[in-house]
MARVOBA-378399 format. One record per atom (N, C-alpha, C, O, CB): residue in three letters; x, y, z. Coordinates in pm, whole numbers, plus 50000, padded with zeros to 5 digits. Glycine has a CB too. Example, Ala and Ser with C-alpha at 12.3 -4.5 7.8 and 13.67 -1.06 7.14 Angstrom:
REM residues 2
ALA513194943150780ALA512304955050780ALA513204967050780ALA514244966850846ALA511314955350905SER512854977550708SER513674989450714SER512905000350787SER513415011450804SER514084994050572
//
This chain:
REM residues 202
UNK514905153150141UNK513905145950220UNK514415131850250UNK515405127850187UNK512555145350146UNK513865124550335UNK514095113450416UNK513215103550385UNK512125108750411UNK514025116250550UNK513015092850346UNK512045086550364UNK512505072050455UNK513525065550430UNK511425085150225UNK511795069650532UNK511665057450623UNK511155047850630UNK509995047250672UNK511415058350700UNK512135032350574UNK511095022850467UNK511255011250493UNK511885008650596UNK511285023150312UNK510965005250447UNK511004986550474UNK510934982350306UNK510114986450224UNK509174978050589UNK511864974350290UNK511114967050138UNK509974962250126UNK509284965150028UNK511694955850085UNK509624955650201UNK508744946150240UNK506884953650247UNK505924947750199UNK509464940650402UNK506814965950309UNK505774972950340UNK505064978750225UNK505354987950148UNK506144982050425UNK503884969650235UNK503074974250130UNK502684988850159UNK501794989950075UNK501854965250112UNK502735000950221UNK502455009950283UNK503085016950234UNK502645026950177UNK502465009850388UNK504675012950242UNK505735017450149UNK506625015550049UNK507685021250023UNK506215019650186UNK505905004449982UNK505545001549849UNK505155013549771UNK505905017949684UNK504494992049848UNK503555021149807UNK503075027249752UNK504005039549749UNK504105043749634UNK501925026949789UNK504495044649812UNK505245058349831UNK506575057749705UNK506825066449621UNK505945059450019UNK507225045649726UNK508235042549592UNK507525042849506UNK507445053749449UNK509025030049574UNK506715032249457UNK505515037249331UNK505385047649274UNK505845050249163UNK504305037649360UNK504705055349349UNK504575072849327UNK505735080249318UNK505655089249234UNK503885080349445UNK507005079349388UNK508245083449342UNK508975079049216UNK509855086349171UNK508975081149434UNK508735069549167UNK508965061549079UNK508205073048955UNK508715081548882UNK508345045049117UNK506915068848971UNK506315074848835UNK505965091348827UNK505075095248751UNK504865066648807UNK506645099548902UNK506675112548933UNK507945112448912UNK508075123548860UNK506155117649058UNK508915108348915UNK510455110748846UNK511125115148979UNK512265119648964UNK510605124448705UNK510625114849116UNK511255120149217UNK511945112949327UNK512155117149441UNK510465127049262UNK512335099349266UNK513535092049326UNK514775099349392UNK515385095349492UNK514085084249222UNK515075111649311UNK516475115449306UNK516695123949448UNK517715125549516UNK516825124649161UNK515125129649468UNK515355142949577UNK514865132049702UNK514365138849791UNK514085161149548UNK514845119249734UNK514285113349840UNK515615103549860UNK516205097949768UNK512705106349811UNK516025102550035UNK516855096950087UNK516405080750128UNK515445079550205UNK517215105750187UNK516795073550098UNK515615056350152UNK516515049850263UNK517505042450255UNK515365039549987UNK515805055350375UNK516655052150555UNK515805038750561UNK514615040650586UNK516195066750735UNK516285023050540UNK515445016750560UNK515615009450739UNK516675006850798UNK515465008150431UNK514455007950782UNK514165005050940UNK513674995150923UNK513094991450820UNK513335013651031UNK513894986951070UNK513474973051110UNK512224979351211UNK512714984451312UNK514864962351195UNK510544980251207UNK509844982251324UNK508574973351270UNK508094972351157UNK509594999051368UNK508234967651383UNK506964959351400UNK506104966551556UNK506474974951638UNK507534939951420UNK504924958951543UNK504114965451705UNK504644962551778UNK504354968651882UNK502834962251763UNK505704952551791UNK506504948351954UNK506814953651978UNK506704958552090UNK507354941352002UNK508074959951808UNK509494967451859UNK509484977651703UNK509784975851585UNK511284953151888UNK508974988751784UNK509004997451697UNK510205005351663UNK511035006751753UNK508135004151724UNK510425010851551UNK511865013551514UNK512075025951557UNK511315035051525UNK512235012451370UNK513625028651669UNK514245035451760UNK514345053351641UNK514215065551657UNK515965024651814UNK514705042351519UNK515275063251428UNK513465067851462UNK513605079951484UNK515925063951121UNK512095065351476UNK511175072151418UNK510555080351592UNK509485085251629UNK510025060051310UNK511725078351647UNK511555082951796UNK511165097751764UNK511635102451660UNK513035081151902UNK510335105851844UNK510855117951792UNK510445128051720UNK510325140151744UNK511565116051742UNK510175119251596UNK509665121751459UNK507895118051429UNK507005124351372UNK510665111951362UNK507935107451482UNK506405101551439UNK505825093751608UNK506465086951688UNK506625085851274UNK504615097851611UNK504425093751729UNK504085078451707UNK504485070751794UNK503385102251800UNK503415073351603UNK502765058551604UNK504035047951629UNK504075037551693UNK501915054951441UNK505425057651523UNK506385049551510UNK506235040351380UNK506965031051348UNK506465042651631UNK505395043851332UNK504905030051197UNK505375043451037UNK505285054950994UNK502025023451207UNK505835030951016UNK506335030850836UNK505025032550741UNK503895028550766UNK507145013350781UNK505435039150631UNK506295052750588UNK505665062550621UNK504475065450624UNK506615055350447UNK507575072750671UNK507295083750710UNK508355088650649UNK509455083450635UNK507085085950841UNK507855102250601UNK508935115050512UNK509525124750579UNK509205134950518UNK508215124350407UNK510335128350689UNK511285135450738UNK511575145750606UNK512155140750510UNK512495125850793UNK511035164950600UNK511425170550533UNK512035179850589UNK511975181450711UNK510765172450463UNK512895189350489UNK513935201350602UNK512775215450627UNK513145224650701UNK515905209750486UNK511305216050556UNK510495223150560UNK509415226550614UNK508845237050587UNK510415223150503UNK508865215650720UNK508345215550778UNK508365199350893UNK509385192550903UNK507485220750699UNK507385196950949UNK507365180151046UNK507525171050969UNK507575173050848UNK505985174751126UNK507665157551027UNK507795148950957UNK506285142250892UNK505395140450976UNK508635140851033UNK506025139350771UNK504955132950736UNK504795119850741UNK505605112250688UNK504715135750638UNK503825116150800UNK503465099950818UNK501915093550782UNK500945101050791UNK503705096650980UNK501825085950759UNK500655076050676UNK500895077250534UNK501515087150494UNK498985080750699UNK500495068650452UNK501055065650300UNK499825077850248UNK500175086050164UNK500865044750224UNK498995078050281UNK498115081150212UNK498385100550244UNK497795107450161UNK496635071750260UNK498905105650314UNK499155118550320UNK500335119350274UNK500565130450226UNK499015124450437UNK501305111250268UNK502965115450185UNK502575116050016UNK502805125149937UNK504505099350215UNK501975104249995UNK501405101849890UNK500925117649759UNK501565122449665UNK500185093449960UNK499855120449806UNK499325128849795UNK500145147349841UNK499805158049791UNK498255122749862UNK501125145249937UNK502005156349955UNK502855153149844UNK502925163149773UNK502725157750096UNK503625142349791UNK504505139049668UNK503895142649542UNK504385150749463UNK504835124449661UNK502565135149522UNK502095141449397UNK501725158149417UNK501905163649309UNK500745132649346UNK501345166049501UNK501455181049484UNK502845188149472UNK503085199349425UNK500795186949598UNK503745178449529UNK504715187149528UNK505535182549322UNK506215190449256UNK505875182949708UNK505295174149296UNK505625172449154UNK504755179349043UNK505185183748937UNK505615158549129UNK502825179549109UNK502005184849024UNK501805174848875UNK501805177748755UNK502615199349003UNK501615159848964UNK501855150048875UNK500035145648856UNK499645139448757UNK503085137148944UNK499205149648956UNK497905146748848UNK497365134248907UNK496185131748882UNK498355144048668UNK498095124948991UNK497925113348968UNK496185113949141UNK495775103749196UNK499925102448978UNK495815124749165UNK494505124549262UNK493945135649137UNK494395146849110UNK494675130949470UNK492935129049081UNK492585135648983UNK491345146849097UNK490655143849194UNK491975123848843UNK491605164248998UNK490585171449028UNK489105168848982UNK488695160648899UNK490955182248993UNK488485177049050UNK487015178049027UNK486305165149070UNK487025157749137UNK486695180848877UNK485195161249051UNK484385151049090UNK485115133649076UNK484725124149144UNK483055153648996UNK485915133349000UNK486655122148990UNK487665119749104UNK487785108149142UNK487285122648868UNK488495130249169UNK489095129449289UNK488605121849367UNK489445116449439UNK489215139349343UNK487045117649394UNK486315113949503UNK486475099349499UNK486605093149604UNK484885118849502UNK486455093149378UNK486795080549313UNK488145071349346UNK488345059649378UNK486835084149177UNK489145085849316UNK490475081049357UNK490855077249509UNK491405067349557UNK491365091349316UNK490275090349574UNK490315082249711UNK489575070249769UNK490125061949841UNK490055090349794UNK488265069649733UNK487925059449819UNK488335047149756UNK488435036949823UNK486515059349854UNK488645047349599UNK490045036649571UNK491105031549656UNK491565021549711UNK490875041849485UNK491245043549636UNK492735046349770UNK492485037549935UNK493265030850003UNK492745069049830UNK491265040549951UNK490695036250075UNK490245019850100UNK490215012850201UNK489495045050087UNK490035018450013UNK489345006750001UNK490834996049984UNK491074986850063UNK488115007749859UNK491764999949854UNK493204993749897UNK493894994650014UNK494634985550053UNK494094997949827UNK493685006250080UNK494355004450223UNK493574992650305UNK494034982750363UNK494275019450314UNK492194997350289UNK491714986950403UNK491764969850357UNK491364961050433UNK490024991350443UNK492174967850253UNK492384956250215UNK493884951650261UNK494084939950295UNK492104955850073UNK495114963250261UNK496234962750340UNK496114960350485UNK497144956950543UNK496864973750323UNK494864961750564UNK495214966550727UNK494634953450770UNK494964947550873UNK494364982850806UNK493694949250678UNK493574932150757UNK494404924850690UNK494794915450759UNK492064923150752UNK494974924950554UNK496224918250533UNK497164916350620UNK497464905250664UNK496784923050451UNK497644925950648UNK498944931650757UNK498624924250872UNK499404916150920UNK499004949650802UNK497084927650936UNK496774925451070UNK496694905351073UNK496734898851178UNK495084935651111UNK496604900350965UNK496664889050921UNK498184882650975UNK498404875251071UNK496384890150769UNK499104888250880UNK500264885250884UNK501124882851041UNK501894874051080UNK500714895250802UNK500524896751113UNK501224899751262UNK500754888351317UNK501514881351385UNK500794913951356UNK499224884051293UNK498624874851371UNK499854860751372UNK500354854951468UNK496964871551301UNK499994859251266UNK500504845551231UNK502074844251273UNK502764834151284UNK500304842951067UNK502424859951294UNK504214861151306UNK504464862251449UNK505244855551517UNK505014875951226UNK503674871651486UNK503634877151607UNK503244868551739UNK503904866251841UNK502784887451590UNK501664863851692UNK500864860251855UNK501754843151873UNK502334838551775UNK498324858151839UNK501754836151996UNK502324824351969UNK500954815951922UNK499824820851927UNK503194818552102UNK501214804251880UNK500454795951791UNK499314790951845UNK498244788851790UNK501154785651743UNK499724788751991UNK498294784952056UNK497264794152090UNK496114790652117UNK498464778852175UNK497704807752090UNK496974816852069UNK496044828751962UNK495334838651983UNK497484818952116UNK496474822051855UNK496704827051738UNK494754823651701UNK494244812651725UNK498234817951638UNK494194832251659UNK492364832351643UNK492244828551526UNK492824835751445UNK491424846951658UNK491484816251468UNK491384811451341UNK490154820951288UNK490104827151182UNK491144794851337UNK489094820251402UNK488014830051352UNK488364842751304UNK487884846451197UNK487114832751450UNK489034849051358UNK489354863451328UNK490384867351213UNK490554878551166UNK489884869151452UNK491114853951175UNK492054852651096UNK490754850850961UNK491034857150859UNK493284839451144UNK489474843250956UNK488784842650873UNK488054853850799UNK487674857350687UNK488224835550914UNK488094857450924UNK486814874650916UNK487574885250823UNK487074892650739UNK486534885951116UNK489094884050866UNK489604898850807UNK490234889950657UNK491024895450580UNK491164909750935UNK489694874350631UNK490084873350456UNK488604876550419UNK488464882050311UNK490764855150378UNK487604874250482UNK485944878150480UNK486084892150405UNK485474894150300UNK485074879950658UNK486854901050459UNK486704913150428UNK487794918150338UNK488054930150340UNK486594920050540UNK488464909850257UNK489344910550162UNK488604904050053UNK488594909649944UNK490644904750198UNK487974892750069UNK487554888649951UNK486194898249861UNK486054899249740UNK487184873949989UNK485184905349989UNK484484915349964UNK485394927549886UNK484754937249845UNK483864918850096UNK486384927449872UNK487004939549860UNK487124936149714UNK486474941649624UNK488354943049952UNK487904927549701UNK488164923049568UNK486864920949470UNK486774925449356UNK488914910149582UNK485894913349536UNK484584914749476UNK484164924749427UNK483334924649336UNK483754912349541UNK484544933049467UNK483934949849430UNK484654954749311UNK484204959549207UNK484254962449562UNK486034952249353UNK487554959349250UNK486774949749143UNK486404956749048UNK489864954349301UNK486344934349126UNK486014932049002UNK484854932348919UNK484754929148800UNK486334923748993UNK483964936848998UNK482374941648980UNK482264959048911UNK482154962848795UNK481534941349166UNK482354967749057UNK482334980848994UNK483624989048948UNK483414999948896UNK481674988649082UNK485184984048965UNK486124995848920UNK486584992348807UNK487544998648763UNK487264999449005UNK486164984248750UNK487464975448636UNK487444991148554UNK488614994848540UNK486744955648497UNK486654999448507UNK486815009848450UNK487475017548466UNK488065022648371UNK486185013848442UNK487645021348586UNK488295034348639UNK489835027848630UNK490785035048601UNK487705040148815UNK489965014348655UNK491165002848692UNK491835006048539UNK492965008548498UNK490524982348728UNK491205005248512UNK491725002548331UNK491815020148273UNK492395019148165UNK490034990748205UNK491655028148286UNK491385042248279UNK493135050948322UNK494055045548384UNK489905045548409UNK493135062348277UNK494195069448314UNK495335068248440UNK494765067548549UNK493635079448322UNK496465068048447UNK496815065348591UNK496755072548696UNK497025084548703UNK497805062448602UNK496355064448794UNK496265075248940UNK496815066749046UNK497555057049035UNK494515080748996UNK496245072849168UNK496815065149281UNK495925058249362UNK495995053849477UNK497525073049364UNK494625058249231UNK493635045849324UNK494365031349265UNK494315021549340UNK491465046149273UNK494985029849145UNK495335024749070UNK496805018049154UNK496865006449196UNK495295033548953UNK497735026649164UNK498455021649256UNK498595014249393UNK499305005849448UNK498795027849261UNK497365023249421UNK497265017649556UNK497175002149582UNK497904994849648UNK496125023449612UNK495454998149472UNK495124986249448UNK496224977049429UNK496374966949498UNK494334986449351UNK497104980949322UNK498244972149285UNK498964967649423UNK499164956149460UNK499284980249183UNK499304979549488UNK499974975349593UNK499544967749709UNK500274963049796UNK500404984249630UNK497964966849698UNK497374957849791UNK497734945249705UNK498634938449755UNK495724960549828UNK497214940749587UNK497174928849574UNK498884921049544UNK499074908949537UNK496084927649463UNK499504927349536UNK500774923449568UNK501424920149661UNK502314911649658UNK501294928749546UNK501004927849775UNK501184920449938UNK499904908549964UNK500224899750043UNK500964934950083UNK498814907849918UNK498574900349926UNK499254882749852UNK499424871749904UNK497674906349918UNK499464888149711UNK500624875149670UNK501534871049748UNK501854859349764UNK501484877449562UNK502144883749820UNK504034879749877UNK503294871650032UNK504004863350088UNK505604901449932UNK501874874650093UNK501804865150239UNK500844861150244UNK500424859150358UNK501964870050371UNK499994857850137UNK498464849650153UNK498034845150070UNK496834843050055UNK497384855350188UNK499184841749969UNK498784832849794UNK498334820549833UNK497804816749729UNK500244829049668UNK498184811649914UNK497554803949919UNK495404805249904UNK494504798149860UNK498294800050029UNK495504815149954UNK493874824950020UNK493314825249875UNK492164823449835UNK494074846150107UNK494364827649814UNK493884826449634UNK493184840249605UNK492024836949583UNK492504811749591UNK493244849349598UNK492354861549588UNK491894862449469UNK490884869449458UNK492954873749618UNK492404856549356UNK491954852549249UNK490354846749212UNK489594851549128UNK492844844449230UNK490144837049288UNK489014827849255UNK487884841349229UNK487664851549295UNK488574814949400UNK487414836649118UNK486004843849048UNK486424859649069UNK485714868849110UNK484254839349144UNK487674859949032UNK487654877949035UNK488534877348864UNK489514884748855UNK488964888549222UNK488274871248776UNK488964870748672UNK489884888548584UNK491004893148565UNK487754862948587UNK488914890948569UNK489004906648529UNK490104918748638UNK490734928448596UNK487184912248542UNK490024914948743UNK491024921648839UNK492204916548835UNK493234922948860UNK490694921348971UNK492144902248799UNK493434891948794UNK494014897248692UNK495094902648714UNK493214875748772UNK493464897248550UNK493904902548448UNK494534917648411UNK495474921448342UNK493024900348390UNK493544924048493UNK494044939948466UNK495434937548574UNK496444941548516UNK492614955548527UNK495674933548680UNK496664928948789UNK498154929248718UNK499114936948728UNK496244912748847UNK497844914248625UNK499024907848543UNK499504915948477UNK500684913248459UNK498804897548458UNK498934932448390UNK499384935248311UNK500124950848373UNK500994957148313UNK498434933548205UNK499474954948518UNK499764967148578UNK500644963848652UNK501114973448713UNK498804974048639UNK501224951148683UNK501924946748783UNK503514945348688UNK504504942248754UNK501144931848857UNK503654947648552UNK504424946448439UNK505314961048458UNK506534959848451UNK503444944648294UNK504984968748471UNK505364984048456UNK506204983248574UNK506094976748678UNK504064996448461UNK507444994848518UNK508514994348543UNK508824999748695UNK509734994648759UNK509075000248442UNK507975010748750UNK508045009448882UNK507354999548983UNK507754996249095UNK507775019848912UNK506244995648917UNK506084980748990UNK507034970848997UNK506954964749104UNK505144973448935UNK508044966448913UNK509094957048888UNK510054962248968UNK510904954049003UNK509534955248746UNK510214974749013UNK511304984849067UNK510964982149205UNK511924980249280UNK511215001849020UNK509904981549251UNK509304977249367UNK508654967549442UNK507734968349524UNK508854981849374UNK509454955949389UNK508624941249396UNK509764935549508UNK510974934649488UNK508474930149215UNK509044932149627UNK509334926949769UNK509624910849745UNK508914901449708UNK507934929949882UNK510964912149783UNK510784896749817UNK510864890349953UNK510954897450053UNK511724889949749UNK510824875749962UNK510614875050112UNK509544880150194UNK509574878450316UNK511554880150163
//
């Protein structure tokens, strides 16, 4: 298999993560690509219609794309456990969900600031989508610290991998303030060895 990556992509962050702690580094190829919304990357021609990172090129069927379906195709294909069955599954995803969407105004944050030129660049809208990060976090430190602190999965990862892109392009935003307990469980999940294996710099 192929995988198609950026260091940098919290998106595909998570996919190393999960390869990492499923032991399945060895059977995955890491093609890393330069693509943003301007200039999307030329290898994912073809293969993926969005063109957006990570995507898994296998010899068995199409290519897979969005983190959250490779994800979940990786842990079945290892039978690693980490989307727990039965009524708890439901948990993991909207974990899962709730870290992505804390990634997509992150991200959409970032483009704003890299991308649009400066005089055009929306302070309001730049406010709204930390509006809806800081709600996010509010929650991760209100209702999950349990599940957070609980067996590993890939709501668990996911989270991590949000608040880690949030450190590497919006530590100033402080995501910290009055979320003590998320900070903490953070410091100590952010320690483990495929997290350290997968820590973006720049």
């Amino acid at each position: 298999m192929k995988l198609y990556h950026s260091p940098t992509s919290p998106y595909v962050r998570k996919v190393m993560v999960l390869l990492h702690e499923t032991g399945q580094l060895e059977d995955v190829e890491v093609l890393n690509v330069a693509t943003t919304p301007l200039a999307p990357a030329d290898e994912l021609q073809g293969k993926v219609p969005l063109r957006r990172i990570p995507a898994l090129e296998r010899p068995e069927g199409p290519t897979l794309f969005d983190s959250r379906v490779i994800c979940a195709f990786l842990d079945a294909r290892a039978k690693a456990g980490m989307y727990t069955e039965g009524s708890g599954r439901w948990d993991v995803l909207t974990l899962e969900a709730l870290a992505d969407g804390i990634l997509d105004s992150a991200v959409g944050m970032t483009y704003e600031a890299r991308l649009r030129p400066e005089d055009k660049q929306w302070d309001t809208w730049l406010d709204a989508q930390w509006g809806k990060i800081e709600r996010a976090c509010a929650a991760l430190n209100q209702r999950w610290m349990a599940h957070l602190s609980g067996p590993l999965d890939m709501g668990q990862v996911a989270v991590a991998c949000a608040l880690g892109y949030l450190d590497l392009r919006h530590d100033a935003r402080n995501w910290r303030k009055g979320n003590d307990a998320l900070s903490e469980w953070f410091a100590a999940f952010n320690e483990r060895p495929s997290m350290a294996a997968t820590r973006p710099e720049g």
